[in-house]
N, C-alpha and C positions, 0 to 999 in steps of 0.2 A: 196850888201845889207849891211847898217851898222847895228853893233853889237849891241842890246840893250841892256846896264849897268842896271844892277840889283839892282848894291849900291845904285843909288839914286834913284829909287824908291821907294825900303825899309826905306831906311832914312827920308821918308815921315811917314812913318807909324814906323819903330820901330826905338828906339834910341840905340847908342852902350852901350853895357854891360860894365860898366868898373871891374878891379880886386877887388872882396873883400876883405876889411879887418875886422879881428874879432873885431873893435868898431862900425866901422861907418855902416855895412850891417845891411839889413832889414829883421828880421827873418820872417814874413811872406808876403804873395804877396800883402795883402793891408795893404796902410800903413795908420794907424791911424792920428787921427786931431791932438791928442795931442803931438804928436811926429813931424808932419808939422808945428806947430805952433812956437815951439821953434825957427824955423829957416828960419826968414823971408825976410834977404836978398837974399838969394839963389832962384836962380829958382828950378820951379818942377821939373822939369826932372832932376839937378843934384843933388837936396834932397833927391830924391826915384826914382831911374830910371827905377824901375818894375811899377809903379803905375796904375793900371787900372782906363782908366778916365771915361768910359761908362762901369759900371757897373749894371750886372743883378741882383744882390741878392736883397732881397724884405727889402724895409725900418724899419721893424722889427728888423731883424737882423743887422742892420746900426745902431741901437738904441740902444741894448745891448753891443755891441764892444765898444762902447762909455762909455758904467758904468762898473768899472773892476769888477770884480769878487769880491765876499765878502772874506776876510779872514777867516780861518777855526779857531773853538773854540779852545782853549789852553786845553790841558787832566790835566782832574784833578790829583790831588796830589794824589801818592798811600797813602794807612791809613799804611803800616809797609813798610820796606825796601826790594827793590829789590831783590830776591834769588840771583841773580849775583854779587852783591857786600859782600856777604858772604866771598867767595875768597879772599877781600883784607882788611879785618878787622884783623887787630892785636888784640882786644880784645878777638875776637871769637878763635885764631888760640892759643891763653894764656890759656883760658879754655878747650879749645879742649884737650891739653896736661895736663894742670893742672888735669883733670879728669883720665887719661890715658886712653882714650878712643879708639876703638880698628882703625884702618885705614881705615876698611871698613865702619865707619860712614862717609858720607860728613858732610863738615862745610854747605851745606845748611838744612841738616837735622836739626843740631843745632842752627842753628838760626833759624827754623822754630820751635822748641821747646821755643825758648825764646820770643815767639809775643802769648800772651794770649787771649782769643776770644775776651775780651771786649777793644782791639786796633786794631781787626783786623778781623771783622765778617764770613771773606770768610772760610769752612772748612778746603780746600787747604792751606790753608796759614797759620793758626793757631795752635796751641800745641793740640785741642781738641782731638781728632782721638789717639796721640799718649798719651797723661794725660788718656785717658780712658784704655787704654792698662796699662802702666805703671800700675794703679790704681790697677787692678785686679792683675796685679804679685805681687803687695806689700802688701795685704790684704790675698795673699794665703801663701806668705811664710812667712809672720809675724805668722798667724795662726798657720800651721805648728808647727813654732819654737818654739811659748810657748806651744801647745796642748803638744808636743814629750818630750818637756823638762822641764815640771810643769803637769803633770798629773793630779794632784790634783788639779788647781787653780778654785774658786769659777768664776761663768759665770759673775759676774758686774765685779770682776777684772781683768778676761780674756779682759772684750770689755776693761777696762782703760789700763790695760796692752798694746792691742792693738793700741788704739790711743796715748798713749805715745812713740810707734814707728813707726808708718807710718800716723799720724792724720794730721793735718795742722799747728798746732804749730812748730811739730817736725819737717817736711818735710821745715817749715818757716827756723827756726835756720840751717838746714842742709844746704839750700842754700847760706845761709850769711855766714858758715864756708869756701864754695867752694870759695866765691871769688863773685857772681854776683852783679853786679851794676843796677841801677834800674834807667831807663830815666827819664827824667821831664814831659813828656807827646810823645804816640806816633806820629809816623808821616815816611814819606818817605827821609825823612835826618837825621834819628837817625844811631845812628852805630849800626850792626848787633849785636854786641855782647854786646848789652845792653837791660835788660828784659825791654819790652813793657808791659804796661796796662794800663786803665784809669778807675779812682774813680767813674764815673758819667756815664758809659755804662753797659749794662746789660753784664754778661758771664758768664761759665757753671759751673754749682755744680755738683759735684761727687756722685750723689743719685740716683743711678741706681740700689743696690741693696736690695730697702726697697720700700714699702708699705707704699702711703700718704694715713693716717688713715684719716676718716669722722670727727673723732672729733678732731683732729690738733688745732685749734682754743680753744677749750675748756680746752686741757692738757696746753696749756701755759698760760691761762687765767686765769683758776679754780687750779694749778698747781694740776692736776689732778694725782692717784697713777700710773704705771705702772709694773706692774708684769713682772718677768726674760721672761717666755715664749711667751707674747706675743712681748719682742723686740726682740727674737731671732726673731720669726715667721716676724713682720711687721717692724721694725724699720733697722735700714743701719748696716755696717757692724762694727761700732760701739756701735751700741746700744741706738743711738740717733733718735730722731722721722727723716722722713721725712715731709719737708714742702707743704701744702698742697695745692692743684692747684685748687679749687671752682672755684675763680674768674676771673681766668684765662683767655682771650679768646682764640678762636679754630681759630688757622691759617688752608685755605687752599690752599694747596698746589696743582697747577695741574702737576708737571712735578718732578721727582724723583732727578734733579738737584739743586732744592733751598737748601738756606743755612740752618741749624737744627735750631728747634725752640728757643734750647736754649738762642740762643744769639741774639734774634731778641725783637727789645723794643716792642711790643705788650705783652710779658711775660713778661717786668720788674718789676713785683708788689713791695711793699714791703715784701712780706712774700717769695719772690724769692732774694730779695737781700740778697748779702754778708755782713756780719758784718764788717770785716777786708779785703780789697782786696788789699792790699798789701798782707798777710801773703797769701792770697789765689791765689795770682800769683804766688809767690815763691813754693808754693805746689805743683801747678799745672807746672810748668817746673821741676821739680825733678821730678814726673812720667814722664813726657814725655820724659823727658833725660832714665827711665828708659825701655819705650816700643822701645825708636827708639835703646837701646844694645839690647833690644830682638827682633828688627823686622832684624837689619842687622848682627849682630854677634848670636845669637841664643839664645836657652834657657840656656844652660850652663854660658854661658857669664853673663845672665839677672839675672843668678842666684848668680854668683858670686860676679857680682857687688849690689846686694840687699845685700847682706852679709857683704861685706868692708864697704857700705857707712850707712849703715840702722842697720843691727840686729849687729853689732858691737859697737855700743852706751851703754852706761851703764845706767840701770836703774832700781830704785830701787825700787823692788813691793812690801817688808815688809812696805811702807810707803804709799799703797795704802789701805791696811787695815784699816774697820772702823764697828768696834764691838759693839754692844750695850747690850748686854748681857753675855759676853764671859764666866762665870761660867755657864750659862744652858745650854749655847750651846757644852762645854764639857762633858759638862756631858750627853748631847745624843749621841753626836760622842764617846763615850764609851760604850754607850749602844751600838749602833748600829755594833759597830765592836767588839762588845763580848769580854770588858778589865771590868777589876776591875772600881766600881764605884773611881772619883777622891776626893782623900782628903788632904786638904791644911794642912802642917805642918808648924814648926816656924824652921827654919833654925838656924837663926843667931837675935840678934837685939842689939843694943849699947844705949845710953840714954834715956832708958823709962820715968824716971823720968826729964829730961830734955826739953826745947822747941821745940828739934831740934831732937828728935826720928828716927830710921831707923830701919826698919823689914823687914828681907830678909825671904819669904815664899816659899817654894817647894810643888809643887801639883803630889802628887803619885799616880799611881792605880798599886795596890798590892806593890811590892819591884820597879817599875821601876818613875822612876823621869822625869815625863813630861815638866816641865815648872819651872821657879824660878825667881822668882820676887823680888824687894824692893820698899820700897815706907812708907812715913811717920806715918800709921798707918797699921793696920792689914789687914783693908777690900781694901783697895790701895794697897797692897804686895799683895792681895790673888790675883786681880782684873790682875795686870800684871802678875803672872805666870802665869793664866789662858791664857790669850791674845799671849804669847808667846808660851806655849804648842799649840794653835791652827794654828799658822805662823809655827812652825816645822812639822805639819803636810801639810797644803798646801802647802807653799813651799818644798815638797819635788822633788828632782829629782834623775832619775836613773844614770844620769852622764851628760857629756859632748859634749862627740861625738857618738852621738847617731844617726844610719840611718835615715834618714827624708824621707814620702812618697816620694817626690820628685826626688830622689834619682834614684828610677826605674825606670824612665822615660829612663835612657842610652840605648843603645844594649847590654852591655856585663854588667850589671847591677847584681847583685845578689838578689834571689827570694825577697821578701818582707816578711819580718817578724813583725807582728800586733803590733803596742807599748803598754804598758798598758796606761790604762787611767780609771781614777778612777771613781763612780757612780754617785759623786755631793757632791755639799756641805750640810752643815747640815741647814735646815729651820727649826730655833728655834720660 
């Protein structure tokens, strides 16, 4: 019985495999038109030697293999610079040190201090979270510092006192002493270590701790009076209104994930915009430089660096004084504190008879010598010694280095001992 060969049977129906190589194989079993077409002197079989010629699939899907696939959209441009490239910025890693900043800050902390909400809307990504923090350490130890160490300062020069050290001017100059640079406009190819903001986006104002009064509109309109107690009571932590939200509209929000209102353009109004958002970026990254020492190095740290970079400034409050009556008004603060009424003597005076007169006046109660002034004529000498006897009284201090509440916050702290602090100024 002879043998029946198999080969040429099969050879009817399949053809041999030859070796693949990685240009010319067919990555999948059917081989598309466009890919036979290219090469029309060959036969089929040694173009595609898998090719199924009686194929089952339904003409549908004959029809889509034939239209490729659509390309996928390109992602958009981030609005600030990647956290990962934080690591390879030399500007950022020059501030980093230029601040001495402690090792347990990352450089993405700090570049994430230096992208202001209105370049960069996301929470996550923005200074907001850490400016609000900051904000609150810089307004309590500024407090602090003048209540402990001017006992006596009248409450309008307390608030200018106050904003002449942590306000937005001052926090403005402090950053342009550190060294920061300020981008052309943000974007996802700026350098980390350069401040992000933009002119023309909405972003957050530090008015958290005040009271948008009903008639806001009216006080800036009618420039209407305000009395000391009700800016302590409704106004910010300077003393200034806050701006008032009437026409605001009401975003809502279904899920605790969206981004804060602040910085969303439905809130842009005018009466929410910034005057200066230049100086108001620069403000806004010195708090946040100062919450993310206090979120990763602590209070201590937060505290010490508020101290080098902030109450270490010099500033001069006899120059915030503005008297309009200064003779009656010493003369109640003598009442009040049970001295001899004041009376102005003549000191000294040189050319009376001359165009060019000087009278040097001393204002005494009893034997003790309050105030001494000069000035062209008698009621101008009286007029400065009065104004001076009342500056040695407010500015008085009890010294230097004086415990600050703060202080007890340590464990091995010593008990707290009450500072004086005086009744008020005199309302003449």
């Amino acid at each position: 019985m002879k043998r029946i060969r198999l080969d040429r049977i099969s050879s009817q129906l399949l053809s041999t495999t030859p070796a693949r190589s990685p240009v010319s194989s067919c990555p999948t079993r059917v081989c598309r038109a466009a890919r036979a077409s290219r090469l029309p002197s060959q036969s089929p079989l040694r173009a595609c030697p898998q090719t199924r010629w009686q194929s089952t699939m339904s003409e549908d899907f004959q029809t889509d293999l034939s239209h490729p696939d659509p390309q996928p959209e390109p992602p958009l441009p981030l609005p600030s610079p990647h956290p990962n490239r934080a690591a390879f910025s030399a500007k950022l890693a020059a501030l980093h040190a230029r601040l001495a900043l402690s090792s347990k800050i990352p450089l993405q902390t700090l570049a994430r201090a230096l992208v202001d909400p209105s370049a960069d809307a996301h929470p996550r990504y923005n200074n907001a979270n850490l400016a609000f923090v900051g904000a609150a350490l810089l307004q309590y130890h500024t407090s602090e510092f003048l209540i402990t160490r001017y006992p006596r300062l009248p409450m309008a020069i307390l608030f200018a006192a106050m904003k002449g050290y942590s306000g937005v001017p001052s926090l403005h100059l402090i950053a342009r002493a550190w060294g920061v640079e300020a981008a052309a406009a943000p974007g996802e190819e700026v350098d980390p270590g350069l401040l992000q903001f933009s002119a023309d986006r909405p972003t957050v104002m530090m008015h958290k701790w005040g009271y948008a009064r009903a008639e806001s509109k009216e006080l800036l309109k009618y420039k209407w009076r305000r009395g000391l107690s009700s800016r302590v009571l409704y106004d910010d932590a300077f003393g200034e209104t806050v701006p008032g939200e009437e026409n605001v509209p009401e975003l809502n929000h279904d899920d605790a994930g969206d981004a804060a209102p602040e910085v969303s353009d439905a809130r842009n109004t005018k009466h929410l915009m910034v005057q200066d958002t230049t100086q108001n970026a620069h403000a806004n990254f010195v708090r946040a430089v100062v919450g993310a020492v206090y979120l990763y190095a602590g209070r201590e740290a937060a505290q010490g660096f508020v101290r080098a970079h902030v109450l270490s400034r010099q500033l001069d409050l006899s120059n915030l004084f503005e008297f309009k009556l200064p003779t009656r008004e010493l003369a109640r603060l003598c009442a009040r504190e049970d001295f001899d009424p004041p009376v102005a003597r003549i000191v000294s005076e040189t050319g009376r008879a001359s165009n060019t007169p000087v009278f040097v006046v001393g204002v005494y109660s009893g034997r003790e010598l309050l105030g001494e002034g000069a000035g062209p004529n008698l009621d101008a000498a009286r007029t400065s010694a009065a104004i001076k006897a009342l500056k040695a009284w407010y500015l008085y201090s009890p010294g230097h280095h004086l415990p600050l509440p703060s202080d007890t916050f340590a464990d091995d702290a010593a008990p707290w001992k009450p500072a004086y602090v005086d009744i008020g100024e005199i309302i003449s």
